[in-house]
C-alpha positions in Angstrom: -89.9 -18.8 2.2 -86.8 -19.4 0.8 -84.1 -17.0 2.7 -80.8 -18.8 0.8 -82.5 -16.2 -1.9 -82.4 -13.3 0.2 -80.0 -10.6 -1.2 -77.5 -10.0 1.3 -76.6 -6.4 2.9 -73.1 -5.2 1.7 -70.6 -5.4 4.5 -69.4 -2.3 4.4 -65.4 -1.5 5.5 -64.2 1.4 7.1 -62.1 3.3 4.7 -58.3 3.0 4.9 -56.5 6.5 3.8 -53.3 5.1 1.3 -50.3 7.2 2.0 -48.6 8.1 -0.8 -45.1 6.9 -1.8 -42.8 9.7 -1.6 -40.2 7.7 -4.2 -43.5 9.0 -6.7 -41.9 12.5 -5.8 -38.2 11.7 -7.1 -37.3 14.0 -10.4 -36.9 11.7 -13.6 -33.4 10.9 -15.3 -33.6 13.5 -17.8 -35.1 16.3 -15.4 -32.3 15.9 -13.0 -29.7 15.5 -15.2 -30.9 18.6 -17.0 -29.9 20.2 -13.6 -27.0 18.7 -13.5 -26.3 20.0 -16.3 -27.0 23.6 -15.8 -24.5 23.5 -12.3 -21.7 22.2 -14.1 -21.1 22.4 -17.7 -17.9 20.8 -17.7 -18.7 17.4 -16.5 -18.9 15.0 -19.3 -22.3 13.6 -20.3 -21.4 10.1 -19.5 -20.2 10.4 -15.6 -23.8 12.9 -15.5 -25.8 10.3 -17.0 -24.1 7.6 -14.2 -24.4 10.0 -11.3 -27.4 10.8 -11.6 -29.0 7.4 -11.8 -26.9 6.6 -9.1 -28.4 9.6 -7.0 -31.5 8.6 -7.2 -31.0 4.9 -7.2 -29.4 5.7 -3.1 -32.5 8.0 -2.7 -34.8 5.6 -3.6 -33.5 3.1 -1.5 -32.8 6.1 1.5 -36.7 6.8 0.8 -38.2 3.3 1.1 -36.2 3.0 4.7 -39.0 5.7 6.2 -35.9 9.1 4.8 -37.6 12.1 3.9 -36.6 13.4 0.4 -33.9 15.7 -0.1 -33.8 19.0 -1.8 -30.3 18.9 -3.1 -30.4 15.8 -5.1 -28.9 18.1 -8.0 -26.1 19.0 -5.8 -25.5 15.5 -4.8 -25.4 14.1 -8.6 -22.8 17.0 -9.2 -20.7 15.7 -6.5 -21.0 12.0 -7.8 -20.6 12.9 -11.2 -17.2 14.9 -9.8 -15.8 12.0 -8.1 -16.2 9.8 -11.6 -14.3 12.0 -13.7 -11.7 13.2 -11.1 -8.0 11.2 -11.5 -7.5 7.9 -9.7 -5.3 7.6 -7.7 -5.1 11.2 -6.7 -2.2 13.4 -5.5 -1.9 13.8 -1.9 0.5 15.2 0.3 2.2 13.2 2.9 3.1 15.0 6.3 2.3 11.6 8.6 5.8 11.3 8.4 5.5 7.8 7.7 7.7 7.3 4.6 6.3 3.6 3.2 2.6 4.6 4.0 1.0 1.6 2.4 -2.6 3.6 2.0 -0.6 6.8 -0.2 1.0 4.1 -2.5 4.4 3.2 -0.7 7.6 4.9 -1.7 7.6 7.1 -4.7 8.8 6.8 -7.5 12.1 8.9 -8.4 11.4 10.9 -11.4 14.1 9.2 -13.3 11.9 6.0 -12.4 9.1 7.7 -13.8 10.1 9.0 -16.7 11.7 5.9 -18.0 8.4 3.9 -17.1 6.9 6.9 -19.3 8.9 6.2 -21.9 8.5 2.7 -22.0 4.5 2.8 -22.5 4.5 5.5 -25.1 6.6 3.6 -27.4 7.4 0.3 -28.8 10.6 -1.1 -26.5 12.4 -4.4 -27.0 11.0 -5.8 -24.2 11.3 -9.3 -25.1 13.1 -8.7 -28.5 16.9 -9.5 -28.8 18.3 -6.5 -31.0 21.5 -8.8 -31.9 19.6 -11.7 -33.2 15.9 -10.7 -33.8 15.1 -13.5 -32.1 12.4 -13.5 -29.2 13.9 -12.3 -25.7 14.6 -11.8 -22.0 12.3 -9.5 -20.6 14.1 -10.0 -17.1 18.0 -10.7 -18.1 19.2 -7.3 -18.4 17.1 -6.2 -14.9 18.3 -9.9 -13.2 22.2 -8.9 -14.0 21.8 -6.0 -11.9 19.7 -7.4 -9.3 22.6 -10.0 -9.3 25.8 -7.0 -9.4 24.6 -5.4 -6.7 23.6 -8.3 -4.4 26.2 -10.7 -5.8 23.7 -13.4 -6.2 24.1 -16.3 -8.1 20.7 -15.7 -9.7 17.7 -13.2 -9.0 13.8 -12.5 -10.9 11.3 -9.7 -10.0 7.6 -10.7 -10.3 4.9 -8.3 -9.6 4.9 -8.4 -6.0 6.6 -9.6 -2.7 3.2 -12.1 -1.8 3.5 -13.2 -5.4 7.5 -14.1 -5.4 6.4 -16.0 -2.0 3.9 -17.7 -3.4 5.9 -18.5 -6.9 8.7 -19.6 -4.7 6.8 -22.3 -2.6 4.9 -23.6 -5.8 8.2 -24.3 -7.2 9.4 -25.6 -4.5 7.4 -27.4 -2.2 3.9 -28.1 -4.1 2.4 -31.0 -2.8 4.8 -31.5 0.2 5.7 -30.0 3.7 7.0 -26.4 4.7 8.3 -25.9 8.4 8.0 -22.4 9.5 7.5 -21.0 13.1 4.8 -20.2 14.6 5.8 -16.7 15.7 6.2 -15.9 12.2 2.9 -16.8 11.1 1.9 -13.3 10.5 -0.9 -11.4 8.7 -0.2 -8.9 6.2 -2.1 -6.0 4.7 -5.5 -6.1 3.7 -5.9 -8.9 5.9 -3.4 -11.2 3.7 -2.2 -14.0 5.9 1.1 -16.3 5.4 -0.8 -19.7 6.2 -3.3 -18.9 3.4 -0.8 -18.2 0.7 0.8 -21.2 1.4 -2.6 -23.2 1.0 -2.5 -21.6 -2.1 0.3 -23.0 -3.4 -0.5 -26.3 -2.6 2.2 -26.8 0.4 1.6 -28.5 3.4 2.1 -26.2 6.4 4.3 -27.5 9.4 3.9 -25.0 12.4 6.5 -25.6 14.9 7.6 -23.7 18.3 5.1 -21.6 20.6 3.9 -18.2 19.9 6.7 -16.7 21.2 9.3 -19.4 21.9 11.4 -21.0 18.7 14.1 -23.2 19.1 16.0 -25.4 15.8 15.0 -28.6 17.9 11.3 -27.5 17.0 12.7 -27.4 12.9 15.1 -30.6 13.9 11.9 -32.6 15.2 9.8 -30.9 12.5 11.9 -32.5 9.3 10.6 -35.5 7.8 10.1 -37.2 4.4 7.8 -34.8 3.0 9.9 -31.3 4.1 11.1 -29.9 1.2 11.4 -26.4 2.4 12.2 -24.4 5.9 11.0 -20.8 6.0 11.5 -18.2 7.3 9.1 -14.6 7.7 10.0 -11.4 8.7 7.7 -10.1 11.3 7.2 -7.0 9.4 4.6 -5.5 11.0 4.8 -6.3 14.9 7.2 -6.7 17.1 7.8 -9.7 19.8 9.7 -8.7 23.6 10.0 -10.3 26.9 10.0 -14.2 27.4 10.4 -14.7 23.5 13.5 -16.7 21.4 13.9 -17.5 17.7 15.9 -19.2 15.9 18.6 -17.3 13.8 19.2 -17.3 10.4 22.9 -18.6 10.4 21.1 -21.4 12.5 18.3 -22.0 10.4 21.0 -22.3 7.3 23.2 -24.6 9.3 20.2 -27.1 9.8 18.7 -26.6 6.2 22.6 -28.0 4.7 22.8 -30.8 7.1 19.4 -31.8 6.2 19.5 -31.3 2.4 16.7 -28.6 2.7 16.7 -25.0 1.1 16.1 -22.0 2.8 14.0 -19.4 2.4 13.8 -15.6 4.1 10.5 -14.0 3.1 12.2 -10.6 4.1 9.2 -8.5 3.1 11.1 -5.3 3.0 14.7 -5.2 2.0 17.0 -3.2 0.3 20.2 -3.8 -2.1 22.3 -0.9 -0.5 23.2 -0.3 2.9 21.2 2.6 4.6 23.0 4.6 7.3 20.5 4.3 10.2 18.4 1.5 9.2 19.2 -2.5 10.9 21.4 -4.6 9.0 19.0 -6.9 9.0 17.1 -5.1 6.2 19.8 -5.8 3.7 19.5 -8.4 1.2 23.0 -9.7 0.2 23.5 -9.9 3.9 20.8 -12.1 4.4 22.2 -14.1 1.7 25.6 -14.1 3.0 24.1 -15.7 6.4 23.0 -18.5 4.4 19.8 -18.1 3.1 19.5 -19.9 -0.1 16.5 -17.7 -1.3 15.4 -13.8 -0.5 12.3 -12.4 -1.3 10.8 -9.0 -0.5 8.9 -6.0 -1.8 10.6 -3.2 -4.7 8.5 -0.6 -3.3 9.2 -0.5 0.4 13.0 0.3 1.1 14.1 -0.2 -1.9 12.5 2.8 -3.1 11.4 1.5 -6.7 8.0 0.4 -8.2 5.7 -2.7 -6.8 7.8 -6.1 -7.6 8.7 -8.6 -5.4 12.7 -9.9 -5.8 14.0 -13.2 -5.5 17.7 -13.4 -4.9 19.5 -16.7 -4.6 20.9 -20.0 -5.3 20.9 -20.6 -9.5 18.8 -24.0 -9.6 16.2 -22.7 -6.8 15.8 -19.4 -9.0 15.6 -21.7 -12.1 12.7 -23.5 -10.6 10.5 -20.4 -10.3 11.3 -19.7 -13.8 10.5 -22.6 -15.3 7.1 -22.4 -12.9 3.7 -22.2 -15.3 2.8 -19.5 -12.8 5.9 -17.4 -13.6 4.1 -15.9 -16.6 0.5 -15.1 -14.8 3.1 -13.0 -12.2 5.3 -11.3 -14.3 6.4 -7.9 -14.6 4.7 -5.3 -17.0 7.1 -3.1 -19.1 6.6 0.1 -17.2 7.8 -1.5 -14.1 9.9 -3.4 -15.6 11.7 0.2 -16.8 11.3 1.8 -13.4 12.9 -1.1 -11.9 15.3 -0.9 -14.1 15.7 2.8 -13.2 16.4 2.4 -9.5 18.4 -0.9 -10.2 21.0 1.7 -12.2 20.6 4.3 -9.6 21.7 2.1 -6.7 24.4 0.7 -8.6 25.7 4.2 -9.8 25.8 5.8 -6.2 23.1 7.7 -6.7 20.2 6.1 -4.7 20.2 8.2 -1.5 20.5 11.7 -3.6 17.4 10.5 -6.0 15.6 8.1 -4.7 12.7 9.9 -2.8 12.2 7.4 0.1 16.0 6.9 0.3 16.8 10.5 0.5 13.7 11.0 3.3 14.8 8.1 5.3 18.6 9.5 5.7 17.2 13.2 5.8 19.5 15.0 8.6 18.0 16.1 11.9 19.2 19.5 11.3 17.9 19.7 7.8 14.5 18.7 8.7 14.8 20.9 11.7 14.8 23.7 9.5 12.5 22.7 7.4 9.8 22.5 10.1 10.9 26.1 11.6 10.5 27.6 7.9 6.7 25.9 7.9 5.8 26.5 10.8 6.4 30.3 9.8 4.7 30.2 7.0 1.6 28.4 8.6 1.5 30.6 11.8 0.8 33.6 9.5 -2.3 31.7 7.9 -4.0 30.6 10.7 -3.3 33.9 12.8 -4.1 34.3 16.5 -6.7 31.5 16.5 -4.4 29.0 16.6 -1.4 27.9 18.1 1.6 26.6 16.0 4.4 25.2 17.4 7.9 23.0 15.9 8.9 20.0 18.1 11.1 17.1 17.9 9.1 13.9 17.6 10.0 10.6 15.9 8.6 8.8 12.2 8.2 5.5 11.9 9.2 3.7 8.7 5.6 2.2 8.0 4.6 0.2 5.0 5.5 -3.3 7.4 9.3 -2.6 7.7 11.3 -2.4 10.5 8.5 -2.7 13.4 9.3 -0.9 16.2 12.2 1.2 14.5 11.6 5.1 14.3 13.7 7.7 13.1 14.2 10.9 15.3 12.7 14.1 13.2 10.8 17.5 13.7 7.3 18.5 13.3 5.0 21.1 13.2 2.2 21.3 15.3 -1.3 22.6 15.7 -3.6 23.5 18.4 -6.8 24.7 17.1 -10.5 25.4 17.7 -12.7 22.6 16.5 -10.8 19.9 17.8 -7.7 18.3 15.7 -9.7 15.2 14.5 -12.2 18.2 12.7 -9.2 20.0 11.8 -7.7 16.9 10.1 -10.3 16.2 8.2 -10.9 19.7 6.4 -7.4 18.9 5.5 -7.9 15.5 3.3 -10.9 17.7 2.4 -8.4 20.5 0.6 -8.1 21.0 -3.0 -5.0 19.0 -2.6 -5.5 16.9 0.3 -3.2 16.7 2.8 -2.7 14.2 5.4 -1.2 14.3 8.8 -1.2 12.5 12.3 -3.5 13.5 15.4 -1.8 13.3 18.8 -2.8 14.8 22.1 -5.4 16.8 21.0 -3.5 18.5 17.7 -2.7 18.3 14.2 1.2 17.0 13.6 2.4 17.5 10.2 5.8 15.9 10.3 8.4 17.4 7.5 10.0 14.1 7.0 7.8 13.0 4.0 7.2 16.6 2.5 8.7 17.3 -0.8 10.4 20.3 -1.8 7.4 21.9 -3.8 5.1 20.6 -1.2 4.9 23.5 1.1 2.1 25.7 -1.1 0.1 22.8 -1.1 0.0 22.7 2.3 -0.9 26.0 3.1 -3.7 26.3 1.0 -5.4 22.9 3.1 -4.2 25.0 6.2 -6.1 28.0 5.2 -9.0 25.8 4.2 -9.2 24.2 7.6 -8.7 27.1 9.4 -11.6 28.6 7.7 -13.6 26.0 7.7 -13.1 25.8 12.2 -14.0 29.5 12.1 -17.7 29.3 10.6 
């Protein structure tokens, strides 16, 4: 008998149960924006069409990870859609006492500054028209001439930032050949921004000379060859060097650049064009020039107190090189800088800089002044937060911030908080305020520092206050 022919018994598997997929259980686009809709009426339909596919896009994935799903998906799309239509960037309120906080934009503008940038970008301006001849024109000669009155430069240019003027200048410069700089001053900026890798970027070869912490102008002297065509020099505007350290000086570094035929240039990174009572010398930009530097550069919204821009001041040819650059144009000014620039330029030259220049007017605030102001707060939020927590004024110091003057603090008064929750909790139902507010945490309590407050500031910060303080109470 033939068995190949035999039907063969079924082997039978045990049954597997399938789970289901709980991502089958997410709401559809339309149902959940339909909800979205009923919460909020006044969101537009375009930021509830994104937030909502963006909810369930991060539930999905949430979901696939082993998450259960989440009942207030609705809520959650409100929030999104809340966040896309809100104002970027948002108004804040700075008690950190830090006047150049690089995270809250720097220094403000004075509203002279903004105004006149207002005015610029709601109407046609003759930003690069000459009125006299109808011929194409300047858009930098009328701020240059200032920038050049009040430093006495022989020549001077704004670009659109202090990393861009550095770069601009070594392109023009030194592209394709050697720049000698120290190796103590090979420091990193913000966001990570080094000075090595912005001078790869411009095509310069870089010459480290000198120890971390130990320059002398025999390193430069030995350093010079053939190929130098620049020595520079960087403000270490974010640290701070003591103990077994020595650098070369300016007036040094100057003496050694004319004996060798070599420019040099003083990436100052925060200067300013008038002198500030209290602040080092070594912030001031003619100054620097005076000592010999044959180019400055630094930032207009640090100490100067103006919009972003960096500014070149200097020697006429080496300024004429930057503007003849092809990458001149790609980092050029737009005209509502250009205006607010213009703005502070006319302030500082008028007298007015410390009366209406908010970061000038902070940085020279009087002890007393701010004394007072901090007693009158401190009032104000003693009564809001009532017996729960303990409010107190004392005398502590601000730093400058935004990478000037490391190490340099000015003496002021605070107010400060002791409260249940813990101040880290406490600080963060402040940013979480209608209008957020943020402040320093130090030994266990919230420091809001008068220094940086403006004058209509102190509602705003009562109202985070009271929001805190209820929020530590539930």
């Amino acid at each position: 008998m033939d068995r190949t022919n035999r039907i063969q018994p079924e082997i039978m598997e045990p049954s597997r149960e399938v789970k289901p997929d709980p991502r089958r259980a997410l709401p559809a686009v339309d149902r959940l924006a339909s909800r979205v809709r009923e919460l909020d009426a006044t969101l537009p339909e375009w930021a509830i069409v994104a937030a909502v596919r963006q909810t369930l896009e991060a539930e999905r994935t949430r979901l696939a990870a082993g998450g259960a799903l989440r009942s207030d998906l609705p809520a959650r799309a409100v929030a999104r859609a809340a966040a896309l239509v809100a104002p970027s960037p948002r108004r804040v309120v700075n008690a950190t006492g830090v006047v150049l906080h690089t995270n809250l934009g720097r220094a403000p503008l004075a509203p002279g500054a903004a105004a006149a940038a207002a005015a610029a970008g709601s109407r046609y301006t003759d930003l690069e028209l000459d009125l006299a001849t109808g011929e194409r024109g300047d858009r930098l000669a009328r701020v240059a001439a200032k920038l050049e009155l009040l430093s006495g430069a022989e020549a001077a240019l704004a670009v659109n930032n202090n990393a861009a003027a550095l770069l601009l200048a070594l392109d023009a410069l030194a592209r394709g050949r050697e720049v000698v700089i120290s190796r103590g001053e090979l420091v990193e900026i913000g966001g990570s921004f080094r000075v090595p890798e912005i001078l790869e970027r411009a095509g310069v070869k870089l010459v480290e000379v000198g120890s971390t912490n130990r320059t002398h102008p025999a390193d430069y002297e030995r350093a010079i060859g053939p190929q130098t065509a620049l020595l520079l020099k960087v403000h270490r505007s974010n640290f701070e060097m003591r103990g077994f350290v020595a650098e070369v000086s300016l007036p040094e570094l100057a003496a050694l650049g004319q004996a060798r035929g070599l420019p040099v240039l003083e990436d100052l990174g925060s200067g300013t064009l008038v002198e500030v009572p209290g602040l080092p010398v070594e912030a001031h930009g003619p100054t620097r020039l005076r000592l010999g530097a044959d180019l400055v550069c630094f930032s207009g919204d640090k100490l100067l107190g103006g919009p972003q821009a960096g500014i070149v001041l200097g020697r006429r040819e080496l300024v004429s090189a930057l503007r003849q650059s092809p990458l001149a144009r790609a980092l050029r000014l737009d005209k509502l800088s250009l205006a607010a620039l213009d703005w502070t330029l006319t302030a500082c030259l008028d007298g007015r800089a410390e009366r209406e220049i908010p970061a000038l007017r902070q940085l020279c605030a009087p002890q007393e002044r701010l004394a007072e102001r901090a007693r009158r707060l401190a009032g104000r939020l003693a009564a809001a937060l009532g017996p729960a927590a303990a409010v107190a004024v004392e005398e502590l110091p601000s730093p400058v911030g935004g990478g000037s003057l490391p190490g340099f603090e000015l003496p002021g008064s605070v107010v400060a908080i002791a409260c249940p929750g813990g101040a880290n909790a406490f600080a963060a139902r402040l940013r979480e305020a209608p209008v957020p507010v943020l402040a320093r945490v130090k030994d266990g309590r919230v420091i809001l520092d008068v220094r940086t407050l403006f004058e209509d500031d102190d509602d705003a910060v009562e109202a985070a206050v009271r929001h805190a303080g209820a929020g530590a109470a539930v």
